[in-house]
N, C-alpha and C positions, 0 to 999 in steps of 0.2 A: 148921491152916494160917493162919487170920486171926487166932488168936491169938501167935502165933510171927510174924507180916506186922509186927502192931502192937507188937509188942515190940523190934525191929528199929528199927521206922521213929518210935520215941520216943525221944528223950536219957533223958527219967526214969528209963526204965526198959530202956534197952536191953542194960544187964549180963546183962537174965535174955533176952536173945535166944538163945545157944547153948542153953542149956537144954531153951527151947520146940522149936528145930529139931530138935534130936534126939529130941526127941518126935515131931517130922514126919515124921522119916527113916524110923519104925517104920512109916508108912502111907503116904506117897507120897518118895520116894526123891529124884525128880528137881526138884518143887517146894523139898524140903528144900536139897538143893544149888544150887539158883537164890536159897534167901533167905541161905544161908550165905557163898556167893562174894558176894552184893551187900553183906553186913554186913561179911564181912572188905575189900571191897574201901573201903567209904566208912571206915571203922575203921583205915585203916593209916596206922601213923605219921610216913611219909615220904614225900616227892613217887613214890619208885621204885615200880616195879608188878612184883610178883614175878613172874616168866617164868612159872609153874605159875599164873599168875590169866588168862591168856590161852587157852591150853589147856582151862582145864576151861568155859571161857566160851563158846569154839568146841564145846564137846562139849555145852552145855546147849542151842542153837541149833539142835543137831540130833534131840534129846531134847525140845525142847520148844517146840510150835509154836504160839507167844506172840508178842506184837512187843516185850514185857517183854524177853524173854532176846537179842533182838537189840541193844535199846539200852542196855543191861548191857554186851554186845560190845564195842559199838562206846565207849560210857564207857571203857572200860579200857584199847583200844587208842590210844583220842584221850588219855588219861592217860598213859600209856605215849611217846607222840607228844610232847605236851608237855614230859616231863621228857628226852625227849635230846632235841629243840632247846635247852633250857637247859642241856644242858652240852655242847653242840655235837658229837652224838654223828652225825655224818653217815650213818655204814654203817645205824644203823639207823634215822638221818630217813627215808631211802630205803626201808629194809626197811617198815616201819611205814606209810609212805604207801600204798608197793604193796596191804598188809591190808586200810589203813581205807577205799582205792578199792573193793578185790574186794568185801568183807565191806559195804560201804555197798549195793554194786550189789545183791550176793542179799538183802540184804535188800528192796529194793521189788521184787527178782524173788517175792521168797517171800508179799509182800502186795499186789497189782499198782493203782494207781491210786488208792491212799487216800494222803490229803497226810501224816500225819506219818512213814512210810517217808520219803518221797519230800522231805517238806522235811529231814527228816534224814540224808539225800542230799549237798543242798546244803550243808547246815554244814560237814558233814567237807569234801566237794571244795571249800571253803572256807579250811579248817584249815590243809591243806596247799598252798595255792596256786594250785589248777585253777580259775580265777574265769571264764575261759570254759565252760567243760562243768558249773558250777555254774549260771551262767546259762539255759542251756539246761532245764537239769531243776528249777530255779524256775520256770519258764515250765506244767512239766507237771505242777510241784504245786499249782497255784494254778488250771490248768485242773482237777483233782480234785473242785476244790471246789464243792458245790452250791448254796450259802446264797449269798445277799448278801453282797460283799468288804469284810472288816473292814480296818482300819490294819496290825495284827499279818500277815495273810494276807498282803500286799503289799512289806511292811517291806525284809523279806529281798533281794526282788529290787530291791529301789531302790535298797538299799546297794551292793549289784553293780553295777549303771546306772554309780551314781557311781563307783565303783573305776573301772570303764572309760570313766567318760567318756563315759555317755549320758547328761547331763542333759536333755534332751527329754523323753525316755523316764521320769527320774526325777519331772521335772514330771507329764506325764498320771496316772503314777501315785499320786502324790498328791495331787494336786487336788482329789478325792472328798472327800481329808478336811483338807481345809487350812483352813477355818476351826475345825476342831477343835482343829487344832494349836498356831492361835498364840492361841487362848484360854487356852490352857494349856501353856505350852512346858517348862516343869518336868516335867510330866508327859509330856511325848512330846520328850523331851530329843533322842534319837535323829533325827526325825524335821523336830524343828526344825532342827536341824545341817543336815540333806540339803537343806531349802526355804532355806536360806540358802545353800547352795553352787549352787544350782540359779539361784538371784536372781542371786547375781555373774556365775557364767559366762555366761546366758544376757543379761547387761549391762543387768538390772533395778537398776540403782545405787542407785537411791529406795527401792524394796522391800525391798531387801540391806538397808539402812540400819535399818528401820522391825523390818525379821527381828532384824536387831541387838539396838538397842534394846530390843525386848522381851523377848528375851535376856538382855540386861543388866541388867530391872529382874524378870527373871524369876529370876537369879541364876546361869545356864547358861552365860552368857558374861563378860569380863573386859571392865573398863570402857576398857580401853588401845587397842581395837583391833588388837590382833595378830592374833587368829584371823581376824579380815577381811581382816588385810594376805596372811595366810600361804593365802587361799585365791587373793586377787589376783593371786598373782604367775603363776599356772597356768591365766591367760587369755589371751583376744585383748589384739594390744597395744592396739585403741582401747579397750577397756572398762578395760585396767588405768589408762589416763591419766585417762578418766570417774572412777574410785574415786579416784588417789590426790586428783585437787582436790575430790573430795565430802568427805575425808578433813582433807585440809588444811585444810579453810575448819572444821571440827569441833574442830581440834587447838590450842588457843592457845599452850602452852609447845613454844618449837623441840626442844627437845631429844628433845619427844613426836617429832615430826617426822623422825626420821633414818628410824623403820622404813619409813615412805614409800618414802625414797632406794633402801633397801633392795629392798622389794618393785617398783618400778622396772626396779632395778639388774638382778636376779633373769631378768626380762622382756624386759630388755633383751641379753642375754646368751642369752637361750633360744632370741630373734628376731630381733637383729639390726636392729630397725623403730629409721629414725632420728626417729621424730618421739617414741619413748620417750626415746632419747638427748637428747633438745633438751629433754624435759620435767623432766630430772632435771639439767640444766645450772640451768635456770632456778630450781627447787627449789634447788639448791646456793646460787646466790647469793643468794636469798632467805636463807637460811640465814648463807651469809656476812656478811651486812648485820646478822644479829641479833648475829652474834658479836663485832663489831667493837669493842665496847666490854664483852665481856665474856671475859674469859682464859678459862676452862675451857672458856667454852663454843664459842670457837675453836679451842683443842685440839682439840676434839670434833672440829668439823667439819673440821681438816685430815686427822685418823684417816678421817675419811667420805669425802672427796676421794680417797683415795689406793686407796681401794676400787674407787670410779668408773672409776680409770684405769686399772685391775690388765689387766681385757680387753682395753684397744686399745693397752696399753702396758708391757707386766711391765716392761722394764728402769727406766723410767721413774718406774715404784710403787716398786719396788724403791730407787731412789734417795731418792725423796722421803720412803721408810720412814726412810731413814737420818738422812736429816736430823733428823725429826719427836724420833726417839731420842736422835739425839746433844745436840738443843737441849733434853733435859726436864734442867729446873735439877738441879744436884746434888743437892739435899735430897731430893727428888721420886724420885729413882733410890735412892738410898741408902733411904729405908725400903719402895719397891717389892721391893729384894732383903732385905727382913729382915721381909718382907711375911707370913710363917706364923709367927716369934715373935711379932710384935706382939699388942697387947690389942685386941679387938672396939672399943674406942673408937678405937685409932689405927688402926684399917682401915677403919673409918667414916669418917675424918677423909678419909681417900686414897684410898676404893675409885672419888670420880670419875675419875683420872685409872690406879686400876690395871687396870680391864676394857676401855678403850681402848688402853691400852698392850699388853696379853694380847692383844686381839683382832690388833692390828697387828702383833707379833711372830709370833704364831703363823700372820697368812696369807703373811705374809715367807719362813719358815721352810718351809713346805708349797707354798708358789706357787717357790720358790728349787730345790726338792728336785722338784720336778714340771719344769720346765725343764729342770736337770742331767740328769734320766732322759730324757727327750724326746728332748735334741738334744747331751747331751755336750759337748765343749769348743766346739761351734758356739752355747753358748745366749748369750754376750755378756754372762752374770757377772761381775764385775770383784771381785779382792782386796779391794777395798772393802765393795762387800756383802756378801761368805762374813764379812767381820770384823764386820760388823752381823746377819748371823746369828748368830753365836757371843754376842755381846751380845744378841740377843733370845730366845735359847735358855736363859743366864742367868737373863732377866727371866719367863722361863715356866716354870724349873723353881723361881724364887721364890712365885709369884705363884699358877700350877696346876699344881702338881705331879703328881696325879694324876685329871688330867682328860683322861679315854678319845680324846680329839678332839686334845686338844695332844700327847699322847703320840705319838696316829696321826702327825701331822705330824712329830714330833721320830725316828722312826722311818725315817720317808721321806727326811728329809734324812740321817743317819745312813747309810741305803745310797748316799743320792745321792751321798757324798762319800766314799765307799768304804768304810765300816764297818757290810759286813754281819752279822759277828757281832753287835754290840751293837745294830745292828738288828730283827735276828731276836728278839734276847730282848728289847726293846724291844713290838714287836707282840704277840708270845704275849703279854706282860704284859696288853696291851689286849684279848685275844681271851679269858683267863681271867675277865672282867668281860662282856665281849658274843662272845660264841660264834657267837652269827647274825646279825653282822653283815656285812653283804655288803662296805661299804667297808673295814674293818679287814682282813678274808679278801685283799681284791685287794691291798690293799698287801702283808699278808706272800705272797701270791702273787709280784708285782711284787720283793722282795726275794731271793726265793728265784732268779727269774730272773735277776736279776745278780747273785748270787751262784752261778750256773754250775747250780744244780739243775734243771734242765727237768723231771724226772717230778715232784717234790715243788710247782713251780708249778703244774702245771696240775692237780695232784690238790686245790691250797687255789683256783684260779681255778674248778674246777667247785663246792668247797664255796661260792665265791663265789654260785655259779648258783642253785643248791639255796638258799640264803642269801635274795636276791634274788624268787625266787618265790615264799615262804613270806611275804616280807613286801608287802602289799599296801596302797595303790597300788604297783606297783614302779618305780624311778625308773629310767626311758629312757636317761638318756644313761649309768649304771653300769650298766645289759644292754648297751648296745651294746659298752662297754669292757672287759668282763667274755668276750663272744665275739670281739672282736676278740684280745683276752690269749688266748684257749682256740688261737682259729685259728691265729696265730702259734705257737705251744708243741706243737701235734701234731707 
């Protein structure tokens, strides 16, 4: 048996593992079969997990009363998990979750009160999205535990905290070990991530800052400040205004400066708080003033303006899209659509003005297509901009042809204007690339809807759900639209 273990569990020399097992199988039968299914299982040459590796897995669980052949189990069934979410096999996302729930439970039924059951509990109701009832059963792994609380011990449940939005909870928990961490934040990569989201949210701005930094010279974070901005935008609005001037007064090139607007913008739209609004007026014309004497970087800030306005004004964004397009010089248009012949040096030459352009077309084209669905001939579209849609649709099938995001958009408008055929193959295209992706799902849901299918919507709005919950943190305002789509469609 420990020669047939070690045979297995070596690259060198693992060719001579069947060998050695059938050597085991003449004296113990079932350890034989436990080192044979764990070799064929690590040894197979495709993400798939043969239906017959499940089976004999459940049969070695009951044959053998190890924690070994449980987490064998549960490896194959979480394998197994794995590969239909990546190819968006829902019947048996579902099927598969139900397993690795039951098959997670007997197992700390079968070892009661020792933490590796029991944290192994929590990974799977993890896996699949149960981030409350994981919570709960971190809570009774971590009571198991007899020794003094390591980092590792606790990790798990802080990650959760934060999923849900206890940073409180994710502070006391690490506190114990928080000079540890930012002595070494390379090394508690994980951990330093959490004391830096814990800092923002909790509108430790200084701290946040200092987490950064050390971060940055630790090599775990990017010198740009995005990951600060992308955690800011998912605060209270006074802390988000605290960040963005801690931010600003940090950033010396304006151009650094838009994801500010950005992260603002985000905040401002989540909450509605007008003293966000008035801080990202003020940022704008700051902004404005840099541009004034410098062309591109006016461009710039008109595409960022038009953003700004999109919430308290679509027809308005809409309009000044058009302008922004119609007045890019000739020249400027003409190699944006010859934008995927070009040589890497003439797309160098143009990419400042072609990802403002992209970005601007493409929220045109998706903010145009989300109104039309909304409110139909009541949305106050005008000939005018459907004709600058059609122009910016142009300029993104130059530009991003096959970028999952502009597609989704180019898809939306497509049913919005009544082409749900090319719609529909439009989205499959993007759903062949991301399977679980909950936004892409709602729209070819949302297509299928007007295009007169109500069982086939709400069969892709639940895959939406399922989509949705697997992905964690899950984004609120796509559940709530996700059940309002289901509710409507029953």
């Amino acid at each position: 048996r420990r020669i047939a273990a070690i045979a297995v569990g070596s690259e060198r020399i693992s060719s001579r593992g069947p060998k050695y097992i059938d050597r085991l199988r003449e004296v113990d039968v079932d350890q034989a079969e436990f080192l044979d299914l764990g070799f064929q299982f690590q040894t197979r040459k495709s993400p798939e997990v043969p239906k017959g590796f499940i089976a004999r897995a459940r049969s070695l669980t009951e044959r053998l009363d190890i924690p070994l052949a449980w987490s064998l189990y549960l490896d194959i069934l979480s394998a197994a998990f794995q590969n239909a979410a990546r190819k968006g096999d829902f019947d048996a996302i579902e099927s598969l979750s139900e397993q690795l729930d039951e098959v997670s439970f007997d197992y700390t039924r079968s070892f009661p009160g020792i933490f590796g059951p029991l944290n192994r509990r929590v990974r799977t109701l993890m896996l699949f999205g149960d981030v409350e009832n994981a919570r709960l059963v971190a809570f009774e792994s971590i009571a198991s535990i007899e020794k003094t609380l390591e980092l590792r011990d606790v990790l798990l449940l802080a990650r959760i905290d934060a999923i849900l939005g206890r940073y409180e909870a994710v502070s006391e928990l690490l506190q114990p070990f928080k000079r540890e961490i930012l002595a070494a934040p390379a090394t508690y990569r994980i951990s330093a991530g959490l004391l830096l989201e814990v800092a923002v949210h909790l509108g430790n701005v200084e701290e946040a800052l200092r987490i950064y930094e050390q971060g940055v010279q630790a090599g775990i974070f990017d010198a740009d400040m995005k990951a600060l901005m992308r955690i800011s935008e998912k605060v209270d609005p006074e802390i988000a205004i605290r960040m963005a001037r801690a931010l600003n007064s940090r950033i010396p090139d304006p151009r650094d400066k838009f994801g500010l607007v950005g992260m603002l913008l985000v905040t401002s739209v989540r909450t509605g708080d007008e003293m966000v609004a008035l801080e990202i007026s003020e940022l704008l014309s700051s902004l404005r003033a840099s541009g004034s004497a410098d062309e591109l970087l006016g461009f710039q800030v008109a595409c960022l303006e038009v953003e700004v306005l999109a919430p308290s004004d679509p027809i308005g964004s809409f309009q000044r899209t058009s302008e922004i397009i119609e007045a890019l010089p000739p020249e400027i248009r003409s190699k944006l659509l010859r934008y995927q012949t070009m040589s890497d040096a003439e797309r160098n030459a143009i990419v400042a003005y072609a990802f403002p352009v992209a970005i601007l077309s493409n929220n045109l084209v998706a903010r145009v297509a989300n109104l039309l669905m909304e409110q139909g001939d009541d949305s106050g579209i005008t000939t005018e901009i459907l004709e600058t849609c059609g122009t910016a649709n142009d300029l993104l099938v130059a530009v991003l042809p096959e970028d999952l995001n502009v597609l989704d958009s180019r898809a939306r408008y497509l049913a919005a204007t009544g082409e749900t055929s090319e719609a529909l193959a439009m989205i499959d295209r993007v759903l062949v690339n991301a399977p679980l992706t909950a936004e892409y799902l709602m729209t070819k849901a949302e297509i299928l809807s007007l295009a007169g299918d109500g069982s086939k919507a709400l069969e892709a709005a639940r895959q939406a759900r399922i989509a949705g919950r697997i992905k964690s943190p899950a984004d609120e305002r796509m559940s709530e639209k996700i059940e309002d789509l289901i509710t409507r469609l029953r």
